[in-house]
C-alpha positions, 0 to 999 in steps of 0.5 A: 791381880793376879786372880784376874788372867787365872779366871779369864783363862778358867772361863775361857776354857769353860766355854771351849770345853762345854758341850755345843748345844744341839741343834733342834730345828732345821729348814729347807725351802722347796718349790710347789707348783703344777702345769695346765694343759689346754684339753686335747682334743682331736676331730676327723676333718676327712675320710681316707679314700682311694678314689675311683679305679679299674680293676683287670686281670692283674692285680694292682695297688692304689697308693694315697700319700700321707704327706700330700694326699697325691695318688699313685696305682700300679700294676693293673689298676688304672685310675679315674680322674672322676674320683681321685681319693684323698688322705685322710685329716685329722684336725687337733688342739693341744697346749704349744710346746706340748709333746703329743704321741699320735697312734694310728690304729688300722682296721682289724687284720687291715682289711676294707670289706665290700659293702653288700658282701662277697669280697674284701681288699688288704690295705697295706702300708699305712702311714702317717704324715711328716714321719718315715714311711710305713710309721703308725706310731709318732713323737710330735712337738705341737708348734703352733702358738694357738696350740693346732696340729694336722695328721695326715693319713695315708695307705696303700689299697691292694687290688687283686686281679678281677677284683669284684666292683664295689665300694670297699670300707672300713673304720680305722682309728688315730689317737692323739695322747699328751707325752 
């Protein structure tokens, strides 16, 4: 009866003393997946332009605002209604809860030349709406549900005293880039 608890023991000790098998297989889960972005796209919907004004013997600025459009001269400049200008618009379509960094690139050196030759004119401070002033370079949220956007265009045109009459232009560019 005795032999009984004597091989209990003998095997229970067996078990705790042999080596654990080790182990060879081992899984973990990770998750696969991607984003679709709508294509973003970005359209000129209108042109900067400074309007129509009067030059003198005192150089003068005309200012378009980035934000509303609205024009200001100073100086000696003086403004005709005839033509009052406008910001420039840029129309865009992205993906809504998308970042997008909007960069404005001016024209070379920042400067309109006259059409036909014989002058140029600096256009200083360019801006882009909703952001602080002076920016050429944003982070935006696109918010719309059907994934549109606008960016306004604004600048400040300087006009030398007696500057030659004529229309002034150039090509500026704005890009638009997912973030």
């Amino acid at each position: 009866m005795r032999l009984k608890p004597t091989l209990a023991a003998l095997a229970a000790t067996a078990a705790f003393a042999s080596p654990a098998m080790a182990q060879t297989v081992s899984t973990a889960t990770a998750e696969a997946r991607g984003t679709i972005l709508q294509p973003l796209t970005l359209t000129q919907v209108q042109d900067l332009d400074f309007g129509t004004v009067l030059s003198s013997a005192t150089a003068g600025t005309v200012t378009i605002d980035a934000n509303t459009g609205a024009r200001s001269v100073s100086g000696g400049v003086t403004a005709i209604a005839l033509d009052l200008g406008q910001r420039a618009e840029f129309a865009g379509v992205g993906t809504n809860g998308q970042l997008v960094e909007i960069t404005l690139t001016p024209p070379a050196g920042n400067i309109l030349n006259r059409v036909g030759g014989g002058a140029t004119i600096l256009v200083n401070t360019w801006d882009l709406d909703g952001g602080a002033a002076n920016d050429t370079f944003q982070t935006r949220t696109i918010t719309d549900v059907n994934g549109a956007f606008l960016v306004g265009v604004g600048a400040q045109f300087a006009v030398a005293a007696n500057q030659m009459n004529g229309l002034y232009t150039a090509n500026f560019d704005v890009t638009a880039e997912y973030n």
